[in-house]
C-alpha positions as CSV (number, residue, x, y, z in Angstrom):
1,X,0.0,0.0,0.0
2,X,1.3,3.3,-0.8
3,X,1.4,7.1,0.5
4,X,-0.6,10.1,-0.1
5,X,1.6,13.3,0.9
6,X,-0.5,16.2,1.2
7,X,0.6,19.8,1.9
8,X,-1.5,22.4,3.0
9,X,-0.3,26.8,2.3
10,X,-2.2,28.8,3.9
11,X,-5.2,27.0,3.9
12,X,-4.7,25.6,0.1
13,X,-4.2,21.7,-0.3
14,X,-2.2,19.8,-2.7
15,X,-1.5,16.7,-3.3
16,X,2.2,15.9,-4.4
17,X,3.3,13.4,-7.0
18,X,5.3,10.3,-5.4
19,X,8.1,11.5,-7.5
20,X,8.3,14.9,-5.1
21,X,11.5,15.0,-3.1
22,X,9.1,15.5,0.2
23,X,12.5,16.2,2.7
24,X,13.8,18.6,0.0
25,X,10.5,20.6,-0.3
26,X,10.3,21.1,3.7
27,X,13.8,21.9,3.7
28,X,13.0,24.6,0.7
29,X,10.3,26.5,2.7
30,X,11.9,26.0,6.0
31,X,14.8,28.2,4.4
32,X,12.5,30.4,3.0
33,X,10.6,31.2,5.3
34,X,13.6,32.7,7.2
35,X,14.7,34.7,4.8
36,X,12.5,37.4,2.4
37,X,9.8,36.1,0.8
38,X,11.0,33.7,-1.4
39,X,9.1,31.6,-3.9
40,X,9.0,27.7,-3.9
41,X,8.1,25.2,-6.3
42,X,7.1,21.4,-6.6
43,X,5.2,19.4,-8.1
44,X,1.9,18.7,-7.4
45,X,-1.1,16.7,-8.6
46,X,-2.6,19.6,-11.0
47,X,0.8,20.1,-12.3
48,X,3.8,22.4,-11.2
49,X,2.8,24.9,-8.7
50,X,4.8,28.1,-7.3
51,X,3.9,29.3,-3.2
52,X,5.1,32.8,-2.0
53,X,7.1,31.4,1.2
54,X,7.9,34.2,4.3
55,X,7.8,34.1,7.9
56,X,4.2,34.1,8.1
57,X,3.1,31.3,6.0
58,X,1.4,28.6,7.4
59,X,2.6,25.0,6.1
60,X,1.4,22.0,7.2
61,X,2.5,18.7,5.4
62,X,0.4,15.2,6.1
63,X,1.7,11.4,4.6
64,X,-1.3,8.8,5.0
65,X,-1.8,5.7,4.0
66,X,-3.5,5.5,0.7
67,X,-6.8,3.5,0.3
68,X,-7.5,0.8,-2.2
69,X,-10.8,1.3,-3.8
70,X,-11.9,-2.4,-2.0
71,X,-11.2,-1.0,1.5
72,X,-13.2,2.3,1.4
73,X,-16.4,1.6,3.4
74,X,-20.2,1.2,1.6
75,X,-22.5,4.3,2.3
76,X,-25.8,2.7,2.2
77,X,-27.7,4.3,-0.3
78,X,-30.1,7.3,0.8
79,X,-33.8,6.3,-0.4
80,X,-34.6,9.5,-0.9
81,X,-32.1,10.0,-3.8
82,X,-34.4,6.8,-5.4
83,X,-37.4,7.7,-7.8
84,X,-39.4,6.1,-10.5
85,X,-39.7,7.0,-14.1
């Protein structure tokens, strides 16, 4: 089972590829964010992205297991989504 690594900028999520160097990246903003505002790139699920790293930011960076299709539990269906034709 693999990894999902999520980072979260200010309150904006991505999801980064399993090629992203994830120690590089945190070591990127962590030297960014003590110096002047300083951008940082990686790549991401929806393609390359850029973040505007200072002092201030707010990062937060999750890895959690990632779920097979087969262990994600049923929702019963809600009957009041059902009608008739």
């Amino acid at each position: 089972m693999g990894t999902v690594t999520r980072i979260v900028v200010d309150d904006e999520e991505f999801v980064l590829t399993a090629d992203q160097d994830l120690v590089d990246l945190m070591g990127r903003i962590e030297k960014a964010a003590r110096t002047r505002p300083t951008f940082v790139a990686f790549s991401a699920s929806v393609g390359m992205m850029s973040v505007l790293v200072c002092s201030g930011t707010r990062v937060k960076v999750t890895v959690e297991p990632q779920q097979d299709r087969d262990d994600l539990p049923l929702v019963p269906a809600d009957p009041s989504l059902e009608w008739d034709y």
